[in-house]
Every structure is written in C-alpha cells, then in structure tokens.
N, C-alpha and C positions, 0 to 999 in steps of 0.2 A: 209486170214481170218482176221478180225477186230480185235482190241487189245482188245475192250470190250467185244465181243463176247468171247475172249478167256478165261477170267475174271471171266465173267459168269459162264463160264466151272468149274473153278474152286472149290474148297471145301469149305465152310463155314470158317476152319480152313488155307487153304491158303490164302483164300482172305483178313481175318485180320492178318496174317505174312506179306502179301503186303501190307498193310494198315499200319501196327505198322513202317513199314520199311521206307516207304514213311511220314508218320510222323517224323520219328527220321532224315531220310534227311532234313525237312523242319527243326527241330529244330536246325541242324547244321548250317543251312542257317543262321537262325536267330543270334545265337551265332556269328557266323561272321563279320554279319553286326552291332549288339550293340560292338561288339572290334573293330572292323575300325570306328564307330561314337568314342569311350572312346579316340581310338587313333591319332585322326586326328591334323593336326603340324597349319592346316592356321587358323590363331585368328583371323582374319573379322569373319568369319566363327565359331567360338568357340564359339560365344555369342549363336547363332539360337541352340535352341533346335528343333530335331526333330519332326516328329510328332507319329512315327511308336514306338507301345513300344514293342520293339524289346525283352525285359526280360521278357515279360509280352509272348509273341507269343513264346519264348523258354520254358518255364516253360509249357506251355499248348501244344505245340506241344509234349514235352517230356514223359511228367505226362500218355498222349493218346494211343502215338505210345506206350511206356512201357507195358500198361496195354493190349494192341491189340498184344503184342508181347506173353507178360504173358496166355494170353486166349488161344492164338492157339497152343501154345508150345506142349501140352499134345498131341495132335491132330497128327502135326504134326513128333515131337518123333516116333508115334505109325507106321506112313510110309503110 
C-alpha cells in the first residue's frame, strides 16, 4: 500500500501529530545547519554570507509543528 494512501487513512488528529513531528524534524534540521554556518574555521569562506535564513526557517518550522502537536494532542490522548 502507498505511504499516502496510508496517510489518508489516517485521523484528522494523527495526521497533524505527523505533521507537528515532521515540522519539528525540519526545525532541527535547520538548527543544525545555522550552527555549522556560526561554526565554520575556513575564513575565505567567513566573509560570504549565506543565503538560506536558516533562524528565520527554525522559528517558523517550530512555532507550526508546536502548534499541530498542541491541536492533536487531545485527540490523540483520548486513543
């Protein structure tokens, strides 16, 4: 069976527990990658800022998944 077919199956309230959870991945992502830019040692390299704002895409992946975690929680508690 298809992963989106499976998806679909699902409840209202799991689908944004998958959603909130898959957000909060994507913000750890981001996090990671604004600390390996803060951290990086080659100074050719130190002048180029990037382009990706990587705080700005942690804050908004967080802020979402939170709130999609928050919504289904009740739902999903109940079983």
């Amino acid at each position: 069976m298809d992963i989106v077919a499976q998806f679909e199956l699902l409840s209202d309230a799991a689908q944004l527990a998958w959603a909130g959870g898959v957000l909060w991945v994507l913000a750890g992502l981001a996090a990671l990658m604004e600390r390996r830019r803060a951290k990086r040692r080659d100074v050719a390299r130190l002048e180029q800022v990037g382009w990706v704002p990587w705080t700005s895409l942690f804050m908004l992946a967080a802020i979402a998944g939170g709130g999609c975690l928050a919504m289904s929680l009740p739902a999903v508690m109940k079983g």
